[in-house]
GUFIKOL-778593 format. One record per residue (C-alpha): residue number from 1; x, y, z. Coordinates in pm, 1 decimal. Each point is the difference from the previous one (the first is absolute). Example, Ala and Ser with C-alpha at 12.3 -4.5 7.8 and 13.67 -1.06 7.14 Angstrom:
REM residues 2
R  seq      east     north        up
R    1    1230.0    -450.0     780.0
R    2     137.0     344.0     -66.0
This chain:
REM residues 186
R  seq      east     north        up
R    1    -282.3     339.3    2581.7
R    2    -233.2    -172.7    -251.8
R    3     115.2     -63.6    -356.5
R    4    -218.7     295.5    -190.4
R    5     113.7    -190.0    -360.0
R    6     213.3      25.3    -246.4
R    7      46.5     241.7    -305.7
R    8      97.2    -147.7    -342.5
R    9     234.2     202.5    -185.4
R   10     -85.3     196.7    -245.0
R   11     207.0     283.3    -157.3
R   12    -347.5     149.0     -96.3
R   13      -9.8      63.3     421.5
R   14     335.6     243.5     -48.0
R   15    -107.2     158.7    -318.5
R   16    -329.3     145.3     104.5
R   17     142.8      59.1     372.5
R   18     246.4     248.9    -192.4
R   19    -278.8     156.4    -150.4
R   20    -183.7      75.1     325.6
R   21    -314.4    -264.6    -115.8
R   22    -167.9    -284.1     205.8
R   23     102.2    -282.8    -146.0
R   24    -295.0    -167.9     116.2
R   25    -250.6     224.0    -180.0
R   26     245.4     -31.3    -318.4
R   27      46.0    -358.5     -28.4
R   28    -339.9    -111.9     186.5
R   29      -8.5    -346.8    -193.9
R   30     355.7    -130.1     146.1
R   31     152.1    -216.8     242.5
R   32     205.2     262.7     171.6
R   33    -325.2     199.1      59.8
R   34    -186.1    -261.2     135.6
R   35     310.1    -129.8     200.0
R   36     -25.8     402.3      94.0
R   37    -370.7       4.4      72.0
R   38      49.3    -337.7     244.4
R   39     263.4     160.4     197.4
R   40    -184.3     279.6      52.7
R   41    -299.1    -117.5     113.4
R   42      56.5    -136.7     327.4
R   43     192.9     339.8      93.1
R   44    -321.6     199.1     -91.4
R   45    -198.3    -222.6     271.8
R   46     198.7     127.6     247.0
R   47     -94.4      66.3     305.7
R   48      -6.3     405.4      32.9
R   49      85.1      28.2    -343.1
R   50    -168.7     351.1    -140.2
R   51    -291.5      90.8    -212.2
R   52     100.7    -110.2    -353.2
R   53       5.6     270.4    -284.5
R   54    -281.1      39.2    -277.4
R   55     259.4    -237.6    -181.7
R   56      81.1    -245.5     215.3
R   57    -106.0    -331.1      54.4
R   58    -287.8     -36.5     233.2
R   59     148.3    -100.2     359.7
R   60    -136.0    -302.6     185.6
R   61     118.8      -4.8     342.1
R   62     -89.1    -377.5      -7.3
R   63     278.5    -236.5      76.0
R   64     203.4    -113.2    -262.2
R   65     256.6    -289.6     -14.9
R   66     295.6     102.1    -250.4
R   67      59.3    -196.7    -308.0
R   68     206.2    -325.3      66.7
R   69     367.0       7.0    -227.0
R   70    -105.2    -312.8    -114.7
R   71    -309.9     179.1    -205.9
R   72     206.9     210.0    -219.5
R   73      37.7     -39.1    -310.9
R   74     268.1    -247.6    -136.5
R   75     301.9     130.0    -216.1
R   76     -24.2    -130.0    -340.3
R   77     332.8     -66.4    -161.7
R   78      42.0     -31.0    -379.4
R   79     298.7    -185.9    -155.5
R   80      10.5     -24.5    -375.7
R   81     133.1    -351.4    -135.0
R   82     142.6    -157.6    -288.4
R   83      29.0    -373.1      30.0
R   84    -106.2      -3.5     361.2
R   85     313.6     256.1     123.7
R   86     -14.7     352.8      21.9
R   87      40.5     146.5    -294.3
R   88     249.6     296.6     -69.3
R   89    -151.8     184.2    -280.1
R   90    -342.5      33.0     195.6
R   91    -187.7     140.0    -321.6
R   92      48.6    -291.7    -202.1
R   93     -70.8    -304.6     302.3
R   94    -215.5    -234.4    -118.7
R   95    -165.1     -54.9     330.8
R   96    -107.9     196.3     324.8
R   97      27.4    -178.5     379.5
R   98    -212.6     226.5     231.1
R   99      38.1     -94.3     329.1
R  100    -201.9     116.4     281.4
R  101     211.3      53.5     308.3
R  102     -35.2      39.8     376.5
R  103     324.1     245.2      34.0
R  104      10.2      17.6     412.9
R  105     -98.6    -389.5      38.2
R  106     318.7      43.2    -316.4
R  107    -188.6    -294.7    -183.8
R  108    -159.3     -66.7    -374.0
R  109    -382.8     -79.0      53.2
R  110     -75.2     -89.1    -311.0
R  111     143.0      -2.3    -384.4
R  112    -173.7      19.4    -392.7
R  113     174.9       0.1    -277.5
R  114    -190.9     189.3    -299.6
R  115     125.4      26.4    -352.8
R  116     102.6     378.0    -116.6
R  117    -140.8     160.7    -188.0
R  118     115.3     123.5    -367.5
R  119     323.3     243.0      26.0
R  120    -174.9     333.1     -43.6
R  121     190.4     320.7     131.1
R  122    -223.4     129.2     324.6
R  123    -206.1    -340.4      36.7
R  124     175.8    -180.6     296.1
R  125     -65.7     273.3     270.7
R  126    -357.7      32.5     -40.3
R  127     -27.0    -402.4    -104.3
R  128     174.7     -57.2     340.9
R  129    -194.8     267.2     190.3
R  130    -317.6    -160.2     -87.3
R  131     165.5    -327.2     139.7
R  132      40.8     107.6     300.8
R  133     422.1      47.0       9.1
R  134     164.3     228.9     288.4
R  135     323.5     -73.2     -72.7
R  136     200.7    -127.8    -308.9
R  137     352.5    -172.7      32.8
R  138     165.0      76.5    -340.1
R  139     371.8     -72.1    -175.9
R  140     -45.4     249.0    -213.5
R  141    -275.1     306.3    -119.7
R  142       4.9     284.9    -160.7
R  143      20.0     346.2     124.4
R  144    -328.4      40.5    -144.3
R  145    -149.8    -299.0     135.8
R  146     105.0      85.5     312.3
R  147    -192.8     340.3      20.6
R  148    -324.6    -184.3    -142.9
R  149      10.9    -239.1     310.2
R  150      93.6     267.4     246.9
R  151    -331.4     205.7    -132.3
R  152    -200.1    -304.1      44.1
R  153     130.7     -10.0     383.9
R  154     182.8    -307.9     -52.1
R  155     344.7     -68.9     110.4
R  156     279.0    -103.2    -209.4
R  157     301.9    -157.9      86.3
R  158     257.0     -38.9    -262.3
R  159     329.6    -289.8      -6.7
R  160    -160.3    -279.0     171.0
R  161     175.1    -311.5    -150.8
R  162    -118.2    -211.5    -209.6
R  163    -104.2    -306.3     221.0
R  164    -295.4    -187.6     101.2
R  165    -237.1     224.2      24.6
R  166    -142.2    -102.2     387.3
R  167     389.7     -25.2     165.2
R  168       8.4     408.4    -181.4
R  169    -301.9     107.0     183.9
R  170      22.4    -160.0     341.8
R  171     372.1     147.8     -54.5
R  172    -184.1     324.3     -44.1
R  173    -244.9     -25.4     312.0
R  174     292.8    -131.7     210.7
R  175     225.5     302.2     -81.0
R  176     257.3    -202.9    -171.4
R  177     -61.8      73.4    -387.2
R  178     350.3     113.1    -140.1
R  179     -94.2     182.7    -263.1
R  180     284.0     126.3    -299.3
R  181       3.8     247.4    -268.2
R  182    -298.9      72.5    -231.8
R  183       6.9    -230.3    -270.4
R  184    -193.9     180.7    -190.9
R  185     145.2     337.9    -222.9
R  186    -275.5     154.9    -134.2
C-alpha cells in the first residue's frame, strides 16, 4: 500500500468536522489542507475512479507517484529559555530555541535561538505562529495562554523540566519527556 501522506494536527480539523464544514474549503491557506489536498490526489487518479462533482477537483487518470514521508513537513518545536535551560515561567523567558525536527527519523534537524519578544498578554502565540512553531514544550502557562496557542493550532505541552533545552526535545520526539505539574497558576 503506498504511503498517501501525512496529516498535521490541527484541532481546527475537529472543530469544523463537528460543524459538518470542509475543512479544506475553511482553512484553504494551511498545512493540514495541503497535506489533505496531497493525499488526495493520487486517489482521484485512480483507475475507474468516477466522474468528479461540479466541486471537485478535476481528475487526471495520469499516473501519479505518492508523496515520499521524507517530503513532509518538519515538526517545529519551541522551547522558551532563560540562561540557555528551559525556562519555567514561559511568559517571562528571555530567549526562544525553535528546533525543527524530523519526529519518525526521532531527530533535531536544525536549531535558532531568537530573542522574545516584549511580555505583552496575547503576543507569544501569534509571534510564534508566524515563526513557524507546531509544538511548544512549557514548565509552566497560563490557562489563558494555553487557549491562545490551541486557537493558533499549536500544541502545548506543559511540565517539561527545566534542562538543556536540546536533551528536552529529543526527550520529547523519543517519547521519554517526563513531564510534572503545571508550574504555572494563573
Amino acid at each position: 500500500v503506498p504511503f498517501l501522506g501525512r496529516i498535521p494536527i490541527d484541532p481546527r480539523i475537529v472543530e469544523t468536522s463537528d460543524q459538518g464544514q470542509p475543512f479544506v474549503r475553511r482553512y484553504a491557506d494551511t498545512e493540514a489542507a495541503a497535506a489533505f489536498a496531497r493525499a488526495i490526489q493520487p486517489v482521484l487518479r485512480l483507475k475507474g475512479h468516477g466522474a468528479p462533482s461540479s466541486d471537485a477537483v478535476e481528475v487526471s487518470h495520469a499516473p501519479v507517484a505518492p508523496v515520499k514521508e521524507k517530503e513532509m513537513k518538519s515538526v517545529r518545536v519551541a522551547v522558551p529559555l532563560a540562561e540557555g535551560r528551559l525556562s519555567v515561567h514561559f511568559g517571562h523567558c528571555q530567549q526562544f530555541a525553535l528546533f525543527d525536527t524530523d519526529p519518525e527519523a526521532r531527530k533535531i534537524l536544525d536549531e535558532t535561538i531568537v530573542d522574545a519578544p516584549p511580555h505583552e498578554p496575547g503576543l507569544l502565540p501569534t509571534w510564534l505562529k508566524e515563526k513557524g512553531a507546531d509544538v511548544i514544550l512549557a514548565g509552566g502557562m497560563g490557562s489563558r495562554a494555553q487557549e491562545l496557542f490551541q486557537q493558533k493550532g499549536i500544541q502545548v505541552i506543559i511540565g517539561a523540566p527545566s534542562g538543556v533545552a536540546s536533551q528536552v526535545v529529543m526527550d520529547y520526539l523519543s517519547g521519554a519527556l517526563k513531564t510534572g505539574a503545571n508550574v504555572c497558576d494563573h
